[in-house]
C-alpha positions as CSV (number, residue, x, y, z in Angstrom):
1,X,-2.7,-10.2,0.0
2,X,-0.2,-7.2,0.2
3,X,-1.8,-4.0,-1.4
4,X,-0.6,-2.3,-4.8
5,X,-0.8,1.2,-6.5
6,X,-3.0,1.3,-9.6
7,X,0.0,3.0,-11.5
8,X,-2.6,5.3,-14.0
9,X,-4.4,6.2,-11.1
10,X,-1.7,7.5,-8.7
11,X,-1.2,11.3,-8.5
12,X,1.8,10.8,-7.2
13,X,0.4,12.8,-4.0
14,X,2.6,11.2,-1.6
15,X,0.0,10.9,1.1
16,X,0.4,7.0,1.6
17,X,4.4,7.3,1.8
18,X,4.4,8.8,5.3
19,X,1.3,6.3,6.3
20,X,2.5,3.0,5.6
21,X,4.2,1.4,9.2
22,X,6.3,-0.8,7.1
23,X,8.4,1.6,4.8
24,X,6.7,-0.4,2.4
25,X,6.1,2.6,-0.3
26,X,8.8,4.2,-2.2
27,X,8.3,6.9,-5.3
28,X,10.1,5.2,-9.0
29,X,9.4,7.0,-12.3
30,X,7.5,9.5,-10.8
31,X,4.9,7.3,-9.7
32,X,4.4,5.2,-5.9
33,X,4.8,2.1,-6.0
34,X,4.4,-0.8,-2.9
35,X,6.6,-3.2,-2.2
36,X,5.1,-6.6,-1.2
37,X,7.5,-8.3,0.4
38,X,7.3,-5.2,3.1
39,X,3.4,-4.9,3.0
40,X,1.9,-6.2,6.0
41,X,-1.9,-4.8,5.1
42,X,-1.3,-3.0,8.1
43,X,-2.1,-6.3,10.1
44,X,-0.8,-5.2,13.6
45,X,-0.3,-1.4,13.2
46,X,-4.0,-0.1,12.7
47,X,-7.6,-1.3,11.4
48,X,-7.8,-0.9,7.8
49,X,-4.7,-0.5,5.7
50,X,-3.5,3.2,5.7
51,X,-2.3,3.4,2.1
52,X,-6.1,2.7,0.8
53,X,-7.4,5.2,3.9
54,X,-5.9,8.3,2.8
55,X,-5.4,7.9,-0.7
56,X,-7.6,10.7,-2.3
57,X,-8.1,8.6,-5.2
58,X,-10.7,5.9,-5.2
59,X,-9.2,2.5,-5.7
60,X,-6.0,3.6,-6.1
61,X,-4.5,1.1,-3.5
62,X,-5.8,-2.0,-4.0
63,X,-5.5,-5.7,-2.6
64,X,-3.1,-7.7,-4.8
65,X,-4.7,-11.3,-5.5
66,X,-2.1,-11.9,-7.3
67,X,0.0,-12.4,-4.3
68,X,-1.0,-14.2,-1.1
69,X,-2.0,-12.9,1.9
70,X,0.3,-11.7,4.5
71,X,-0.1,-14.1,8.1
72,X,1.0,-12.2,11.1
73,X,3.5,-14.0,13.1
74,X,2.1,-15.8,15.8
């Protein structure tokens, strides 16, 4: 499941922008927002996805279950 921003949590910081391997984060309204058609979880690039890792709000970026889960190619 690709991740998403918590909109009323997001400081708009920008610390996950620079982070994410996939360009998948972009700034709209003043807020970050992720795209997840882009948003790999981070499957493939590191351990943990980095959005989540140095977001310095708890539960800021957060799985999406609305959407399913990305499946590396193989």
């Amino acid at each position: 499941m690709p991740y998403k921003i918590v909109a009323s949590q997001c400081t708009s910081c920008s610390a996950c922008e620079a982070e994410c391997p996939n360009t998948a984060i972009a700034e709209k309204a003043g807020i970050f927002v992720i795209d997840p058609a882009k948003c790999t979880e981070c499957i493939g690039h590191y351990d943990s996805p980095q959005c989540a890792a140095v977001c310095p709000v708890d539960n800021t970026c957060v799985v999406d279950p609305a959407l399913p889960r990305h499946s590396a190619l193989t």
